[in-house]
N, C-alpha and C positions, 0 to 999 in steps of 0.2 A: 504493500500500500504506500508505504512514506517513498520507496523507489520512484511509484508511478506521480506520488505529488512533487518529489523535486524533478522528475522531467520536464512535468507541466511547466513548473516555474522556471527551471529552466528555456525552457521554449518560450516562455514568455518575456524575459530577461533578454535572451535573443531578437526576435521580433522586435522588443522595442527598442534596443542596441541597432537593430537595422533601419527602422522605421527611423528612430533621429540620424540618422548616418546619411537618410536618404534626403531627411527634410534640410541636413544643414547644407546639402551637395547643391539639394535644387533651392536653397537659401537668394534672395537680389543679392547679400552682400558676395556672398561665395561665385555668381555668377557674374558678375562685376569685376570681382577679382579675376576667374576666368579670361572674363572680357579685356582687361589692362594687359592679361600675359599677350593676347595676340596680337595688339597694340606694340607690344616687345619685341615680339616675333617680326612685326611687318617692319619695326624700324631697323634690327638686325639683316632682315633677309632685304633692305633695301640698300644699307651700306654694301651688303657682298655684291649687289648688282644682281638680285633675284627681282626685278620688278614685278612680272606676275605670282609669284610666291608673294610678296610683300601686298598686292591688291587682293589675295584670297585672303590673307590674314585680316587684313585692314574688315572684309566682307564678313570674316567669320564673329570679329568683335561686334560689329554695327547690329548682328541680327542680337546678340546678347543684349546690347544697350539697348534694344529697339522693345523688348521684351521685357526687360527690368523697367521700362522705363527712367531709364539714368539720361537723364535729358544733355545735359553738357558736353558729356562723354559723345551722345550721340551725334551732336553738331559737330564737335570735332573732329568725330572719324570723316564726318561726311567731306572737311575740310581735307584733310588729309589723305583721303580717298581722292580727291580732286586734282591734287597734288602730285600725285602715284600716276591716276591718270592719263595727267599732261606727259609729263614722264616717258611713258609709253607709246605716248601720241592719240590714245585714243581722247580727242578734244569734245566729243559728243557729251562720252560718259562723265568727264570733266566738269563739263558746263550742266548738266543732269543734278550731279551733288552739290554743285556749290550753288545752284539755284535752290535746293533745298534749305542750304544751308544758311541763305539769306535770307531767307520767308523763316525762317522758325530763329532767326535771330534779333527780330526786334523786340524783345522784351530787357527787363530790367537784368544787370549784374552779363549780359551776353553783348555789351558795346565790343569787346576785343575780337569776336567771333564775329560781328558784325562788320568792322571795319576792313577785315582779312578777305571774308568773302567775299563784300564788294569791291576789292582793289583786284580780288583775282578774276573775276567777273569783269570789271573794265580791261585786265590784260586781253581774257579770251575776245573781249570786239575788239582791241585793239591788232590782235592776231588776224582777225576774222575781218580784217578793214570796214568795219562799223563804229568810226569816231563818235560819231554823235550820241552812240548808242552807251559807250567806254565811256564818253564825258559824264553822262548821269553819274552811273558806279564812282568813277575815280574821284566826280566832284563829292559824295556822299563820304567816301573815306577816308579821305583827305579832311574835310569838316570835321570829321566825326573824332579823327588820332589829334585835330588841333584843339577840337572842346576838353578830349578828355587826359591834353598834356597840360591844360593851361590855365584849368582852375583849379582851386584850393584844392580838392578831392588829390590832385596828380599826386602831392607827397607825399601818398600812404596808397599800402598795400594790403589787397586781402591775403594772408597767410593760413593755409588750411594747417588744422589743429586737428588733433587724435579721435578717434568719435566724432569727424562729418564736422567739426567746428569751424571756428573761421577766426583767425584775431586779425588785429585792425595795426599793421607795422608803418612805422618811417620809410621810405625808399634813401638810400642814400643822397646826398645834392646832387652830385654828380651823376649818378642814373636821371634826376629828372632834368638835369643840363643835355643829358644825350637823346633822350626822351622829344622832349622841347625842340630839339635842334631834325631831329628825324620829322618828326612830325610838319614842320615848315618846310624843309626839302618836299614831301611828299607832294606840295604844289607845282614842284616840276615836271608831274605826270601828269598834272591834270593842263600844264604848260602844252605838253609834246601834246594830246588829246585833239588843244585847240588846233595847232597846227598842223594834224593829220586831217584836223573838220576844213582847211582851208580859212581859219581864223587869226594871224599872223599878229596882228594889233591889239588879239583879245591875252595870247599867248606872252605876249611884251609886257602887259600890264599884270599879269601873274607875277613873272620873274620880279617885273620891279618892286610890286609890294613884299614878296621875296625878301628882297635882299632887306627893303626898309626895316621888316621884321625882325632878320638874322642881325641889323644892327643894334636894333634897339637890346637885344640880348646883352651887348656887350658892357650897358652897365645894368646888373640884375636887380637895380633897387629903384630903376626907373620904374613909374608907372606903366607905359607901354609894353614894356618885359612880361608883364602879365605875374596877375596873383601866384603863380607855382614858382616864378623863379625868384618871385619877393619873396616868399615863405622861405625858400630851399637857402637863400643869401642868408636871410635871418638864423636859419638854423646853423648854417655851419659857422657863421661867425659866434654861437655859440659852446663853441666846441672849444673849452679852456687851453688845450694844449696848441690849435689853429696845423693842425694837420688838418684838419675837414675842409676850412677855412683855405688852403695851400691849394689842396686837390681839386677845389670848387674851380678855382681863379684859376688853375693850371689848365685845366678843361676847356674851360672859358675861350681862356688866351689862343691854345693852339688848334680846339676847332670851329673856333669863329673866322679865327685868319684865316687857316686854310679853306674852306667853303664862301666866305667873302670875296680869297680872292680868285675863285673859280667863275666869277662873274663880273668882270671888268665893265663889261660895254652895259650892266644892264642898271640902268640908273633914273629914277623918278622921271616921269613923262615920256618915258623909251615908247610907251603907244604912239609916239607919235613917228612917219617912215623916216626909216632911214635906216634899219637893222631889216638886215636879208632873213630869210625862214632858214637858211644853214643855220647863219651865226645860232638864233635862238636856239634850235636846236642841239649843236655842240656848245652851247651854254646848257643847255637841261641834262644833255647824256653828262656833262659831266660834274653837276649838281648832285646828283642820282647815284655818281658812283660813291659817293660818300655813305652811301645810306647802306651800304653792306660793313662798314668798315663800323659804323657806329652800333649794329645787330650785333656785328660781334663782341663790341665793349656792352651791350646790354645784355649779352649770353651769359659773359664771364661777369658779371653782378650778381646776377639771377641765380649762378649754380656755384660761387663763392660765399662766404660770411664777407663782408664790409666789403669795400674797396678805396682803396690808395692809403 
């Protein structure tokens, strides 16, 4: 008798040893986490030069996120799927996800996914020689990186915390100096846009307010500098030892100069003729090329403690 009652209970001990095993497998968090490995996966298998490996991974996360409903996660694969994409050449499926990924990004806390995929959206008409169509996008993302480097909010960061949390961090000065300074270049896309529309005078009057902007940066306690780089001044000049205060002003100094003086000819009331559609042009390509060189000083912040 007591044999056959500790079978049962054993059997039953079991069962429910499987039954939680199974509920925590098919658990959102446990399938989320699934879903980041293949996120892992596609970013690995896209370094070795596995692109359609890297787009099945990408595929096999999305239907996870899509499922969990982990909304953030899902927009970004879709981005990043876009991205893999182009990569491959397939520009269809490209312009497929990132049009997704533009409609399900106007709500709150999703401005960074919003900015992204309509700048990649203006690339693909810009590819697709539909200027007019690339000016919307480019002009929406361009507004959109200069609203959200340029007010107060820019000098703080949501930092995700243990438990789905969130706290509310300092950005360094110098992140929102390179921040600031990316963001106003990103008008020289919306520059080249005009000039692929046949808009030559509207393109001149971009660069020039341009540069006004990039000057007014160079003293950050002006008004016109805008509230992020009053704040960001303020703060490092409160940094007793003036290291902060050293690397603000160093930042400043060398890449203000250098992207000021990548625009010689383009000077208040330049709308008016007399600069050919090259010049602007090799004034905007080479405006633009600053802008990878500042991603990578805002990579090495982002996956460093402090900087300088």
């Amino acid at each position: 008798m007591w044999i056959i009652v500790l079978a049962v209970v054993g059997s039953l001990v079991a069962v429910t040893f499987v039954v939680a095993m199974i509920a925590q497998w098919c658990s959102p968090e446990a399938q989320n986490a699934r879903g980041a490995r293949w996120k892992q996966r596609s970013l690995t298998l896209l370094q070795k030069g596995d692109v359609a490996g890297a787009i099945r991974a990408d595929l096999a996360a999305l239907r996870i996120f899509q499922k969990t409903g982990y909304d953030r996660a899902r927009v970004a694969t879709h981005i990043a799927l876009a991205r893999t994409y182009r990569v491959a050449g397939n520009k269809q499926e490209a312009r497929n996800h990132l049009e997704v990924a533009y409609r399900d990004s106007h709500k709150r806390d999703y401005e960074q996914f919003l900015i992204e995929s309509a700048d990649l959206l203006g690339e693909y008409f810009m590819g697709t020689r539909e200027p007019r169509e690339a000016l919307r996008y480019l002009k929406e993302a361009a507004a959109l990186e200069e609203q959200e480097t340029g007010c107060a909010k820019a000098i703080s960061v949501k930092a995700p915390m243990p438990g789905g949390r969130f706290a509310i961090v300092a950005r360094h000065p110098v992140e929102v100096v390179f921040r600031r300074v990316h963001a106003i270049l990103r008008r020289a896309r919306v520059a080249q846009a005009c000039l692929a529309a046949g808009d030559p005078s509207e393109a001149a009057c971009i660069l020039a307010s341009l540069k006004l902007d990039l000057e007014a940066l160079q003293d950050p306690r002006d008004p016109r500098a805008g509230e992020a780089m009053n704040t960001a001044f303020y703060y490092a000049a409160m940094d007793q030892t003036g290291g902060t205060l050293h690397a603000f002003r160093a930042c400043m100094t060398d890449v203000l100069r250098a992207v000021c003086a990548a625009s010689p000819g383009i000077v208040p009331g330049s709308g008016q003729p007399g600069l050919s559609p090259d010049v602007l042009g090799r004034t905007c390509e080479e405006l633009l090329s600053f802008c990878p060189q500042l991603e990578q000083e805002l990579r090495k912040i982002k996956f460093s403690r402090g900087y300088g």
